[in-house]
Backbone as a chain_set.jsonl record, in Angstrom:
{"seq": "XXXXXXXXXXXXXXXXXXXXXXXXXXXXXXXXXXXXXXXXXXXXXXXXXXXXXXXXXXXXXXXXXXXXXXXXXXXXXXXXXXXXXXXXXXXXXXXXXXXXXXXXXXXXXXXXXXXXXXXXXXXXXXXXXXXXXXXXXXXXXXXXXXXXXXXXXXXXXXXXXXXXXXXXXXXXXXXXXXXXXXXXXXXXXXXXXXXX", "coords": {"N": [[0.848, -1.178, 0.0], [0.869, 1.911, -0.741], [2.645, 4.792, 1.148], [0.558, 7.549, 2.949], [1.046, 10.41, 3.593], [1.463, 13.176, 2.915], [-0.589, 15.14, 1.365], [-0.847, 17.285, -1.615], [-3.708, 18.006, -3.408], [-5.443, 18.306, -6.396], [-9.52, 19.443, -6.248], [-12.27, 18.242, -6.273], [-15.727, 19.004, -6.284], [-18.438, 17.082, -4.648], [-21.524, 17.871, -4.314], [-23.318, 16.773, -2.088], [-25.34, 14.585, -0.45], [-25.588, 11.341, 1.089], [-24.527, 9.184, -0.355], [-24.543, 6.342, -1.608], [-22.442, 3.118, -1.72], [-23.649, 1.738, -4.299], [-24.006, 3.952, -6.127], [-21.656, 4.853, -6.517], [-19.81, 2.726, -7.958], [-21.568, 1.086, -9.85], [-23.524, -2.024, -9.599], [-23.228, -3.566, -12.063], [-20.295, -3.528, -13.276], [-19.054, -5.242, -11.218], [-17.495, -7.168, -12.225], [-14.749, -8.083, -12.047], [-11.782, -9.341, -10.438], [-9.463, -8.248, -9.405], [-8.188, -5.482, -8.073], [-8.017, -3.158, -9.662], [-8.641, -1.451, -12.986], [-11.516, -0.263, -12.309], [-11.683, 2.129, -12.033], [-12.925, 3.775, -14.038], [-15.343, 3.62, -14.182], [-16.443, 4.947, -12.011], [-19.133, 6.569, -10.565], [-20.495, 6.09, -12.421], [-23.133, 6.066, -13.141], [-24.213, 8.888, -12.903], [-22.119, 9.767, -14.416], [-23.469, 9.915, -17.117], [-25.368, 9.818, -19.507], [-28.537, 8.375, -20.194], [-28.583, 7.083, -22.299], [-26.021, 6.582, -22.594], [-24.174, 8.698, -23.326], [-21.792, 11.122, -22.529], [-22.331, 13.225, -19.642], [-22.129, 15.846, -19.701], [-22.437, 17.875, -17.383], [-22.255, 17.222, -15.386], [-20.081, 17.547, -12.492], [-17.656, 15.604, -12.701], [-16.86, 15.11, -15.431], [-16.036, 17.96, -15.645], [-13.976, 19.941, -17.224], [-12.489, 20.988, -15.278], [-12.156, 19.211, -13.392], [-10.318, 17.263, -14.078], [-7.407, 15.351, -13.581], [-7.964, 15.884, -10.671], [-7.374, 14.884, -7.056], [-8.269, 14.783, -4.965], [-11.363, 14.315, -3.12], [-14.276, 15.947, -2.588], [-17.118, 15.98, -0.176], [-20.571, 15.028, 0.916], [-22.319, 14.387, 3.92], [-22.265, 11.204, 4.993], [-21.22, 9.916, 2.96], [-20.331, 7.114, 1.008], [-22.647, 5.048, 1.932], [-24.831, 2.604, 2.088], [-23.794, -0.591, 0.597], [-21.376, -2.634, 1.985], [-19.657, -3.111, -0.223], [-16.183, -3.251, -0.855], [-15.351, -2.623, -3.733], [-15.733, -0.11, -3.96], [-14.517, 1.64, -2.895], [-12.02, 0.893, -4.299], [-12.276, 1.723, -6.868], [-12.842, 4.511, -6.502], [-9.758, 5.087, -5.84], [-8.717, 4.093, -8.341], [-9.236, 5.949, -9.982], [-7.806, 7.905, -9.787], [-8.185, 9.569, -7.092], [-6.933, 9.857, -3.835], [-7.552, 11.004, -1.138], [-10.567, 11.635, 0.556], [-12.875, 13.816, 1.277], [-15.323, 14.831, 4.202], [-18.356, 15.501, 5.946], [-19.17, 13.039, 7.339], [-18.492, 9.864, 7.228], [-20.211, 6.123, 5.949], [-19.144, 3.467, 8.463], [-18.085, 1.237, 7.425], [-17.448, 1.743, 4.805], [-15.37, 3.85, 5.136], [-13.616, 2.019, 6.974], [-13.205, 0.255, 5.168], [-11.541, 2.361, 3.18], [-9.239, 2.672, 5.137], [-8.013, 0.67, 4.835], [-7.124, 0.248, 2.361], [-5.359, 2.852, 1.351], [-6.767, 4.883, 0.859], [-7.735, 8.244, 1.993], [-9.736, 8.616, 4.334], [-11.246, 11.683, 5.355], [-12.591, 13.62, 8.025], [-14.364, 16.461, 8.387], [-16.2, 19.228, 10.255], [-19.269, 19.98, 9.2], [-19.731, 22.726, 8.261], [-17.067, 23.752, 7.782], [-16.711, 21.882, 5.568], [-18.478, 22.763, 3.896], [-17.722, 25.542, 3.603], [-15.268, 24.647, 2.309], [-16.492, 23.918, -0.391], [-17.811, 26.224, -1.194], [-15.333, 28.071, -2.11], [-13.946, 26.071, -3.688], [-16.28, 26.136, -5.586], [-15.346, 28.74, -6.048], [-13.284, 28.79, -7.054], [-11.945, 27.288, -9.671], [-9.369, 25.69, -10.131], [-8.686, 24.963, -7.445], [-7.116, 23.956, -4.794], [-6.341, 21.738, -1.982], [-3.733, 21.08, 0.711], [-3.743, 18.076, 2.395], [-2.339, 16.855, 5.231], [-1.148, 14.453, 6.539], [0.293, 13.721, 8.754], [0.196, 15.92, 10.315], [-2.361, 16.069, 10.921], [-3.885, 17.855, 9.123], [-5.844, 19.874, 7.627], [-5.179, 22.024, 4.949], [-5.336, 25.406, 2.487], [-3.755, 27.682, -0.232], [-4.892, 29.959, 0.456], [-5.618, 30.766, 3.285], [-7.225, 28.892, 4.786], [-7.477, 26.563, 7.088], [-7.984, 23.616, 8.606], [-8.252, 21.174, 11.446], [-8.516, 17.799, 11.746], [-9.764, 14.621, 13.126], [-8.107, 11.38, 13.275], [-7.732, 8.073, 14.451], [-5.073, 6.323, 16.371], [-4.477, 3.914, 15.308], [-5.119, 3.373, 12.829], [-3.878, 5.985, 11.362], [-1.006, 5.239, 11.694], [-0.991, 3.225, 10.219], [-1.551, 4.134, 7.811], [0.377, 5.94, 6.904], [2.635, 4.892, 7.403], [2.329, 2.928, 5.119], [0.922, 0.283, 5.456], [-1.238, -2.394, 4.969], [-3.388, -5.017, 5.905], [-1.663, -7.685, 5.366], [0.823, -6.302, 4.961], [1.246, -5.524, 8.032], [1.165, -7.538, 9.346], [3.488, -9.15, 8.419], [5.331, -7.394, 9.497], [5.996, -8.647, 11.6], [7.346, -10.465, 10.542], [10.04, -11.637, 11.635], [9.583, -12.58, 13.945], [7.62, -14.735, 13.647], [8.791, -16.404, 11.481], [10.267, -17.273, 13.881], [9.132, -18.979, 15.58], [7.862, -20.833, 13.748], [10.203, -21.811, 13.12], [10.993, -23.109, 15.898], [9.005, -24.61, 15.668], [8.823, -26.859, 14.051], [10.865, -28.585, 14.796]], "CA": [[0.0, 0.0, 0.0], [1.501, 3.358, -1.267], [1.849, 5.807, 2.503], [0.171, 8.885, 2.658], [2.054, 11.596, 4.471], [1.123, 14.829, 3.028], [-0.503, 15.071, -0.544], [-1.529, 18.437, -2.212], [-3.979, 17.998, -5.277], [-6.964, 19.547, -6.823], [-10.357, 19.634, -5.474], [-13.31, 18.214, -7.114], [-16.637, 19.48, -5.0], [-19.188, 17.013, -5.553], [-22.195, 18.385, -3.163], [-24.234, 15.193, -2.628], [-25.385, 13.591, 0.933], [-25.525, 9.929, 1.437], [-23.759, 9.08, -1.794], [-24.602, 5.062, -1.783], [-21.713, 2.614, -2.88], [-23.809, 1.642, -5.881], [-23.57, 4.415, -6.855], [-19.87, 5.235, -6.596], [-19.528, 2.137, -8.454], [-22.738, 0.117, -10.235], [-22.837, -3.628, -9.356], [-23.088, -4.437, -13.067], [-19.17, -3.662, -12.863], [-18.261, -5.488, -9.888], [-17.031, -8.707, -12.389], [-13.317, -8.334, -12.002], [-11.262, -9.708, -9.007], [-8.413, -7.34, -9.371], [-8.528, -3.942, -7.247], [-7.929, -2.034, -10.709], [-9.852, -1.256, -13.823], [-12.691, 0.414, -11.939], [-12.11, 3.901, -12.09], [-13.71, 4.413, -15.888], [-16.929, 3.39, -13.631], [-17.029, 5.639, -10.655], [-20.191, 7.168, -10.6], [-21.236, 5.901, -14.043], [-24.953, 6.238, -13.448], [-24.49, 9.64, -12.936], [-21.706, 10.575, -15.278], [-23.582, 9.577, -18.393], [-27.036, 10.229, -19.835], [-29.182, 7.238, -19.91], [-28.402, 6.893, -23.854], [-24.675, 6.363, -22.706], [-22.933, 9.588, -23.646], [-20.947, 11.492, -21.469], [-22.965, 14.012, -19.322], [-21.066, 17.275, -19.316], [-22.924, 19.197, -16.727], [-21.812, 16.584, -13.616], [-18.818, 18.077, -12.154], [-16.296, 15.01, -13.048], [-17.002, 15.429, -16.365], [-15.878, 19.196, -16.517], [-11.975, 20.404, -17.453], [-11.554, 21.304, -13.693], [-11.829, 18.023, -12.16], [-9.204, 16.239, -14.826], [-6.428, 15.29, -12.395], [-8.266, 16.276, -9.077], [-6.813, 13.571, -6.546], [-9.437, 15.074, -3.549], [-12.962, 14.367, -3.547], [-15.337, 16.604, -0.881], [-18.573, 15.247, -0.957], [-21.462, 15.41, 2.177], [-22.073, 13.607, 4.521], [-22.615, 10.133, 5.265], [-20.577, 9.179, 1.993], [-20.306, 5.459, 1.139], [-23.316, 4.279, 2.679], [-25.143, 1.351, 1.465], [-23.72, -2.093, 0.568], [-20.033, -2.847, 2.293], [-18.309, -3.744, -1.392], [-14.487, -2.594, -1.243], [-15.143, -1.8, -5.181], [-16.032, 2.098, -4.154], [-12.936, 2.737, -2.609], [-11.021, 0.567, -5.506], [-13.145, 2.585, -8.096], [-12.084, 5.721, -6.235], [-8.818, 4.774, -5.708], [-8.353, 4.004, -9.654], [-9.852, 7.151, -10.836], [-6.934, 9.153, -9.001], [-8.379, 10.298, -5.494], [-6.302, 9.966, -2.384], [-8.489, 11.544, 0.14], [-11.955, 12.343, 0.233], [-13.336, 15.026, 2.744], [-16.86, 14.442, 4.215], [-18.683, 15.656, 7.223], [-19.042, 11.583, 8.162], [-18.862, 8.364, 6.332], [-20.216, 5.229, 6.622], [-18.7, 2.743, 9.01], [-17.331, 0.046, 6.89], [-16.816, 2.437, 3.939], [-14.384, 4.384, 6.255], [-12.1, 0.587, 7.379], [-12.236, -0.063, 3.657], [-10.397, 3.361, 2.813], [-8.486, 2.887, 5.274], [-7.355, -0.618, 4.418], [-6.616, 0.532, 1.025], [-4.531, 3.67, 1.628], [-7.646, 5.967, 0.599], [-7.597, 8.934, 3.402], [-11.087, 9.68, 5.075], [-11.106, 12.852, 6.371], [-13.84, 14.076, 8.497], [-14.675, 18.009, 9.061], [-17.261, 19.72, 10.221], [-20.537, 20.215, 8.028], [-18.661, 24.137, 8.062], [-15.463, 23.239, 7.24], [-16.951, 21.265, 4.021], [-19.286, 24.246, 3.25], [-16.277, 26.496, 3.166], [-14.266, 23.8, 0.72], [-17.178, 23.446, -1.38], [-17.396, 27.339, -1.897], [-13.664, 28.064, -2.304], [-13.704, 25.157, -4.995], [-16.299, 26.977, -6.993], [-15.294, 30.391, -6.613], [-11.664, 28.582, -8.233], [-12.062, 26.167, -10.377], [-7.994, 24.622, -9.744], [-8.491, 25.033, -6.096], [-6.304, 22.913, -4.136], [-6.021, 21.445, -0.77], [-3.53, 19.718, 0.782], [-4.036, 17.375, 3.404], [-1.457, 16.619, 5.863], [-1.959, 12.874, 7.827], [1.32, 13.872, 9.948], [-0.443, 16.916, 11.555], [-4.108, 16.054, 10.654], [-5.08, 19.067, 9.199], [-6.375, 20.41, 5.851], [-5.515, 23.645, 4.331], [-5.288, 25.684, 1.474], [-2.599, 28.672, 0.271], [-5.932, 31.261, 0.822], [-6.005, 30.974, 4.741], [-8.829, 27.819, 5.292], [-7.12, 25.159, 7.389], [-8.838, 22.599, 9.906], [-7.945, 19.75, 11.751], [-9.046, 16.608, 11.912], [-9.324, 13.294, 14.059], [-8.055, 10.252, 13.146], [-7.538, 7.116, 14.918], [-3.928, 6.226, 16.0], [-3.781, 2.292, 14.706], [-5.113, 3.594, 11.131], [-3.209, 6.929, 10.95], [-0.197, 4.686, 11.737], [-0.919, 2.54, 9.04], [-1.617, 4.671, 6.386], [1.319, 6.871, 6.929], [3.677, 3.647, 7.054], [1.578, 2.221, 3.681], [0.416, -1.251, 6.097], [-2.216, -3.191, 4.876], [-3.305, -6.099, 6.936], [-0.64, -8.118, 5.212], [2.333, -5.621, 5.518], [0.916, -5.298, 9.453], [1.412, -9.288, 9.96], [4.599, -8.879, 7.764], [6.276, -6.256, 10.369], [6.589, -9.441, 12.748], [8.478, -11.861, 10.498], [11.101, -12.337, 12.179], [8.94, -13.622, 15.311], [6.471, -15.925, 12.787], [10.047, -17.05, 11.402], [11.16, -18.035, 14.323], [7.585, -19.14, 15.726], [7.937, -21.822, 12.813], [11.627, -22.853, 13.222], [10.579, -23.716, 16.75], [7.311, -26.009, 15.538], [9.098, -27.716, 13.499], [11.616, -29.576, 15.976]], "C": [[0.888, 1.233, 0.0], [0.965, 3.903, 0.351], [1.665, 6.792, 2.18], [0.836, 9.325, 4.074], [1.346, 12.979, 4.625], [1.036, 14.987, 1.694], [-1.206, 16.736, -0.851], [-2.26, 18.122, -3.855], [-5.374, 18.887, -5.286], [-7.924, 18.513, -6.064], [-11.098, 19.528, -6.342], [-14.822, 18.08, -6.062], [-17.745, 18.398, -5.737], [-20.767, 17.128, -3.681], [-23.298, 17.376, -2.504], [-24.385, 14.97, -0.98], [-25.874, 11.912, 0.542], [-25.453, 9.394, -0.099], [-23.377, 7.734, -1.029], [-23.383, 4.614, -2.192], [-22.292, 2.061, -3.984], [-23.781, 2.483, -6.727], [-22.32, 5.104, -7.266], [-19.515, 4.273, -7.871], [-20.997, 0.764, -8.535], [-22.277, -1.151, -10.081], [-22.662, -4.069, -10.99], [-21.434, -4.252, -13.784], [-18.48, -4.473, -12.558], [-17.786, -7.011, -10.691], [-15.65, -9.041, -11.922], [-12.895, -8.693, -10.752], [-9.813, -9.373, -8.567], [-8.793, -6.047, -8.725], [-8.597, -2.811, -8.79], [-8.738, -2.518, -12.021], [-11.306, -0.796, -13.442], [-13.114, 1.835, -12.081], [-12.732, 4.587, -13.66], [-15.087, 4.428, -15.033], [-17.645, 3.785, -12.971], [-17.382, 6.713, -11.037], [-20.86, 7.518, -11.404], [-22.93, 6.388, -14.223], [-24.826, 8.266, -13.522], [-23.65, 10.894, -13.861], [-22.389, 10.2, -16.73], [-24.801, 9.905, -18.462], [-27.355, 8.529, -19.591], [-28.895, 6.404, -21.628], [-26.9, 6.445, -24.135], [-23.614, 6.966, -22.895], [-22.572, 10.532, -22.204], [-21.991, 12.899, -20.89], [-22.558, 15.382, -18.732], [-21.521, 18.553, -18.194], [-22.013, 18.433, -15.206], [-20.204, 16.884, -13.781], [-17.844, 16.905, -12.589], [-15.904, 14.793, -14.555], [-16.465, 16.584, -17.091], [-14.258, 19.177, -16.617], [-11.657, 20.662, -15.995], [-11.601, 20.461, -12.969], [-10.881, 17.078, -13.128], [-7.869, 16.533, -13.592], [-6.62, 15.709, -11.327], [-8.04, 14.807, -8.438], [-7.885, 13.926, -4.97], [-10.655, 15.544, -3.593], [-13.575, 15.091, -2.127], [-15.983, 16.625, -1.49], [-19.449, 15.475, 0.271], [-21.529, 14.471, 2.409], [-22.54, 12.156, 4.722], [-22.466, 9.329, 3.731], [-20.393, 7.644, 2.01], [-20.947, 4.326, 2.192], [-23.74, 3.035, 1.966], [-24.14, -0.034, 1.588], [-22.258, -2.015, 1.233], [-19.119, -3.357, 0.81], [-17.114, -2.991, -1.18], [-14.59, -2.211, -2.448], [-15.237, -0.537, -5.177], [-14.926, 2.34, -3.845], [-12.03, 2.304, -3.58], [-11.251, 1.64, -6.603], [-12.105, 4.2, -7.743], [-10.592, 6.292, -6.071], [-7.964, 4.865, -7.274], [-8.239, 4.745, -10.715], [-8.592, 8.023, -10.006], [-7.15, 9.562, -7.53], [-7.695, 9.279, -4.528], [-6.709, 10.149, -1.336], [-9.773, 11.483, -0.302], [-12.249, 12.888, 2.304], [-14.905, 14.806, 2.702], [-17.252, 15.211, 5.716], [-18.945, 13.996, 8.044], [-18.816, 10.747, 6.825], [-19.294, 7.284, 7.082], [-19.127, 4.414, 6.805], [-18.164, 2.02, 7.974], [-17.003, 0.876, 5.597], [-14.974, 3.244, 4.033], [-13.162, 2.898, 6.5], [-12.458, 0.321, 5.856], [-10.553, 0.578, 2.754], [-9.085, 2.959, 3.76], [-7.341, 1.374, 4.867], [-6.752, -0.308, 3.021], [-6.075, 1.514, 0.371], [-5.264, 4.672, 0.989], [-7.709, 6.898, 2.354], [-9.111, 9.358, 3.331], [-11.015, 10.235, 5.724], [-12.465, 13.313, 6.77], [-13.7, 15.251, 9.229], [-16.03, 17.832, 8.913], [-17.882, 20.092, 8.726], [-19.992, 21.666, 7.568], [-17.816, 24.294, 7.464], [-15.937, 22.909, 5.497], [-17.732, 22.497, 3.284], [-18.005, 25.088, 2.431], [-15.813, 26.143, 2.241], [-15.016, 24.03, -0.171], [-17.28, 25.229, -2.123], [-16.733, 28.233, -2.408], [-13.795, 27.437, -3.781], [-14.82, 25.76, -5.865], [-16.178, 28.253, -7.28], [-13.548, 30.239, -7.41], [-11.409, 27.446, -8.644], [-10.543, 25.572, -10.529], [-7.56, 25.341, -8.312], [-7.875, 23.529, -5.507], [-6.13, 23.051, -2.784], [-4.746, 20.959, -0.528], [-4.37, 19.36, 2.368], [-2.88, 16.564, 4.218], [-1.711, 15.409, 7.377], [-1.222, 13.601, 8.884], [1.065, 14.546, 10.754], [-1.543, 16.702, 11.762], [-4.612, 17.478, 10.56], [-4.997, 18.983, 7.773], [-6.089, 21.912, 5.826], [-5.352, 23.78, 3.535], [-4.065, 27.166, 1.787], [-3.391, 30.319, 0.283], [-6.433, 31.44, 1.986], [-7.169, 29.786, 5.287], [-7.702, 27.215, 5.875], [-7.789, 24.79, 8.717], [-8.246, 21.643, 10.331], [-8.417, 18.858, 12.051], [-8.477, 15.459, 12.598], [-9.279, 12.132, 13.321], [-7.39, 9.103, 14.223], [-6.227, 6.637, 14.819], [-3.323, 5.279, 15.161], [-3.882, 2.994, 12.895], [-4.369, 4.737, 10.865], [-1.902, 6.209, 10.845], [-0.415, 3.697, 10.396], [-1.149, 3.004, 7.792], [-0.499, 5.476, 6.353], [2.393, 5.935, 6.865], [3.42, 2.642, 5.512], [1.526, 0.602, 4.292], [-0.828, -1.396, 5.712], [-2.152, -4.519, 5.682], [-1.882, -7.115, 6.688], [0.643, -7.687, 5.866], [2.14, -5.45, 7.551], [1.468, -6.998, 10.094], [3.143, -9.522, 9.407], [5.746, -7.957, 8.734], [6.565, -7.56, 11.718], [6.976, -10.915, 12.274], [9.0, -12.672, 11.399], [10.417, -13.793, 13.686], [7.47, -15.074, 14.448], [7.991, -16.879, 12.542], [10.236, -18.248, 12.452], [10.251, -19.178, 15.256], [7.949, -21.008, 15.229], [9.325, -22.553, 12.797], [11.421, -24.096, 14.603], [9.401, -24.821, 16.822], [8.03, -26.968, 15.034], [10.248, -28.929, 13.816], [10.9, -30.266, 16.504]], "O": [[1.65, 1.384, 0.955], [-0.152, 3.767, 0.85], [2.302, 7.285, 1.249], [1.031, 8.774, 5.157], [0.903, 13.63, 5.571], [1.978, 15.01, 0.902], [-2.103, 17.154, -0.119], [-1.729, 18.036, -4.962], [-5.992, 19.682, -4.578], [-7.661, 17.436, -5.529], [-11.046, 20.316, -7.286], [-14.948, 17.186, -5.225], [-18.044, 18.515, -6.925], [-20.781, 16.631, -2.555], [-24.423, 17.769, -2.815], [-23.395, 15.241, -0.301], [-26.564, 11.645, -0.442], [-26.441, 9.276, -0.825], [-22.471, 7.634, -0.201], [-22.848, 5.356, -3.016], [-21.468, 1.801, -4.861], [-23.597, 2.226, -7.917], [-22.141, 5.801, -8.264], [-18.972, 4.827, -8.827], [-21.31, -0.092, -7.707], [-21.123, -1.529, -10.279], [-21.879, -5.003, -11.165], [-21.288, -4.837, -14.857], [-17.436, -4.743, -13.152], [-17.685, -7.999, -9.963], [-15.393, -10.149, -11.453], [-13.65, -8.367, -9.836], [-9.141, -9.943, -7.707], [-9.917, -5.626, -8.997], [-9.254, -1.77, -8.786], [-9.319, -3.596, -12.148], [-12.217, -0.963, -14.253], [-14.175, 2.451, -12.188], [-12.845, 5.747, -14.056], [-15.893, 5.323, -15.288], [-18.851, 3.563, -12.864], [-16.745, 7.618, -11.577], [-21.574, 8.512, -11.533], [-23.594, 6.871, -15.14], [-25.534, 8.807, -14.371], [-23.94, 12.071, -14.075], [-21.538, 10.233, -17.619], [-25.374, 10.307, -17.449], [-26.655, 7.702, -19.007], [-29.076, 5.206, -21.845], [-26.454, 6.078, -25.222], [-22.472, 6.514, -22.813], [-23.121, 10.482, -21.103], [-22.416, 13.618, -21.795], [-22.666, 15.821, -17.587], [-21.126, 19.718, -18.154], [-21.377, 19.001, -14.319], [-19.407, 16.629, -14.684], [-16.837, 17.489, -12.991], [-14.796, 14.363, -14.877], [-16.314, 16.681, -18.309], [-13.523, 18.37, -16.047], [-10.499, 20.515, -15.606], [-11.176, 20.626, -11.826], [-10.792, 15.931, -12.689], [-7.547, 17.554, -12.985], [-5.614, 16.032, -10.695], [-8.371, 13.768, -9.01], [-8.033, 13.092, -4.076], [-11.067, 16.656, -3.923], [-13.345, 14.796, -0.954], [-16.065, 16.944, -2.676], [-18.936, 16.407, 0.89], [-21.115, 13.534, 1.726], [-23.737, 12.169, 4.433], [-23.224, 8.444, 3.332], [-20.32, 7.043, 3.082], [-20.472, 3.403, 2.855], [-22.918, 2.47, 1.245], [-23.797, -0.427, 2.702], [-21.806, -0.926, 0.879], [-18.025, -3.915, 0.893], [-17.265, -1.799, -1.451], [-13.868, -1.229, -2.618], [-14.926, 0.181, -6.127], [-14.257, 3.201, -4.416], [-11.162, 3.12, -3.891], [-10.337, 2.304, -7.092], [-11.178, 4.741, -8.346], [-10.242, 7.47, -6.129], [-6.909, 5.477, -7.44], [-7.655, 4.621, -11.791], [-9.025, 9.122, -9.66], [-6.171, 9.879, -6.855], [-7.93, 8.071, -4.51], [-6.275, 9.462, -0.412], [-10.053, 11.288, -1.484], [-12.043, 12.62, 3.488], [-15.608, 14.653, 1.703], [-16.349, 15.439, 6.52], [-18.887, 13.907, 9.27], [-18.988, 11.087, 5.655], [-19.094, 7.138, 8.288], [-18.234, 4.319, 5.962], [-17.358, 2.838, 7.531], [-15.875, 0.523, 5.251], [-13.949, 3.185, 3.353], [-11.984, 2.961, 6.147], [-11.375, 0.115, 5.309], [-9.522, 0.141, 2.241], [-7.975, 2.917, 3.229], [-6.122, 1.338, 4.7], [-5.678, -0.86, 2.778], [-6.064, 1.511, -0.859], [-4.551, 5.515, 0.446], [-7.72, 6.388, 3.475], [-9.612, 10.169, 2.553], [-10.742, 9.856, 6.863], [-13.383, 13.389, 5.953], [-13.158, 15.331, 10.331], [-16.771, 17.117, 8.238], [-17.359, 20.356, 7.643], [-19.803, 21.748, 6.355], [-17.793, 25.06, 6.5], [-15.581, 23.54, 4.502], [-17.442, 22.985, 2.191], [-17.586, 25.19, 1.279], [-15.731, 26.86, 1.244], [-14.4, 24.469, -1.142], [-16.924, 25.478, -3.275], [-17.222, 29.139, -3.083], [-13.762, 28.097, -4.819], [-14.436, 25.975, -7.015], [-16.607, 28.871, -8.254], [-12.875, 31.072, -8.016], [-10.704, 26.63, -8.051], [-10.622, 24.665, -11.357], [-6.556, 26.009, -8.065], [-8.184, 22.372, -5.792], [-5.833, 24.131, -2.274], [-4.326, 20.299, -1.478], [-5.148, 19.981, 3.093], [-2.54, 15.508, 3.684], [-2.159, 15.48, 8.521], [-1.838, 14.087, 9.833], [1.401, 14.302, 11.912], [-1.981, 17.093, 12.844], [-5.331, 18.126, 11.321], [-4.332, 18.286, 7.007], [-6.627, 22.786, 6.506], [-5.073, 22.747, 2.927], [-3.626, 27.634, 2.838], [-2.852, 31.42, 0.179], [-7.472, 32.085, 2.12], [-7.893, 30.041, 6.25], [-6.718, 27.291, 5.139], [-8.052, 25.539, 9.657], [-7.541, 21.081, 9.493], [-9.058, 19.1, 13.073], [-7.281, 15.201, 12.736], [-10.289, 11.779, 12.711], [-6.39, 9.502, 14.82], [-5.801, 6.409, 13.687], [-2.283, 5.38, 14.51], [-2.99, 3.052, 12.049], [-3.98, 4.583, 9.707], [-1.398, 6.475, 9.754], [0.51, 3.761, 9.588], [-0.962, 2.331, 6.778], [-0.457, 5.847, 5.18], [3.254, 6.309, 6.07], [4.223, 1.851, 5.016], [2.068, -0.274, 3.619], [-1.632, -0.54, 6.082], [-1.097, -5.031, 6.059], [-1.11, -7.321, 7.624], [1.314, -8.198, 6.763], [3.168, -5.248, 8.197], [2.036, -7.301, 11.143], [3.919, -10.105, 10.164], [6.954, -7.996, 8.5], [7.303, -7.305, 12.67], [7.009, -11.983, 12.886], [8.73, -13.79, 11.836], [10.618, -14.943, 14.075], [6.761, -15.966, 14.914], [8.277, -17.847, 13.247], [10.328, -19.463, 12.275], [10.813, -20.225, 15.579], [8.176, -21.993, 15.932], [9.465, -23.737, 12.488], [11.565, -25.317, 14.554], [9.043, -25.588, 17.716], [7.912, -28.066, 15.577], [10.405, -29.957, 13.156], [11.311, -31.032, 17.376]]}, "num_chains": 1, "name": "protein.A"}
């Protein structure tokens, strides 16, 4: 898992509350059993007309969200079904963070299992981002795990709580593996000892 430290990218506002994982990523998708190839898909229903062409009014669609790596969205993001494909999806499409006033529970230990950063500000805080990002269409955050805060280079910054086991693991790039992996040596030796 790639660590996050301290990333600065653009800012794509999308203003939405309880933004389902089907629709982050439609189940008629979900065939592959690889984490990648998803991001063409995230939030297909709503980037496309119903006829299939590209729907140029929804913000990921326009010239100012090409290469935005930080999604702020409202609250109670990635509710619905527990699939890991939303945060792969999101993950694939470029974003690094996403800023929310909450997420759901198991949406939230997906990201963090998969070195996506959920950040959680106040309902305020996100207001603020969201009207910043359209009064400048290549508005940029960063987001800094090491201090936990968010700012910008126009005076906004906040801080945020995260949890020490997952801040520690996303800032070291541990996934459950690399976490069981940091005590080789004692599995190693674990196993030299069984086997006498």
């Amino acid at each position: 898992m790639q660590p996050f430290r301290i990333h600065t990218g653009r800012v794509v506002p999308l203003d939405r509350a309880n933004i389902d994982t089907d629709q982050i990523i439609p189940k008629q998708f979900l065939k592959r059993i690889e984490r990648t190839g998803f991001g063409e898909f995230v939030f297909f229903d709503w980037r496309h007309t119903p006829d299939g062409a590209l729907d140029r009014s929804f913000v990921l669609n326009q010239p100012r969200s090409k290469g935005a790596t930080v999604l702020v969205t409202g609250k109670n993001f990635g509710c619905g079904s527990s699939r890991e494909h939303a945060v792969w999806a999101l993950a694939d499409f470029g974003f690094r963070t996403v800023v929310a006033p909450s997420f759901a529970d198991i949406f939230a230990t997906n990201c963090a299992k998969n070195g996506l950063l959920a950040v959680v500000l106040g309902e305020k805080e996100v207001s603020d981002i969201m009207q910043r990002t359209t009064a400048a269409p290549d508005y940029q955050l960063t987001v800094d795990l090491e201090q936990c805060r968010v700012k910008d280079n126009q005076g906004f910054s906040a801080i945020f709580a995260i949890d020490e086991f997952t801040r520690h693991c996303l800032l070291e790039g541990l996934d459950e593996i690399g976490l069981t992996l940091e005590q080789e040596a004692e599995i190693a030796a674990y196993e030299a000892r069984r086997q006498t």
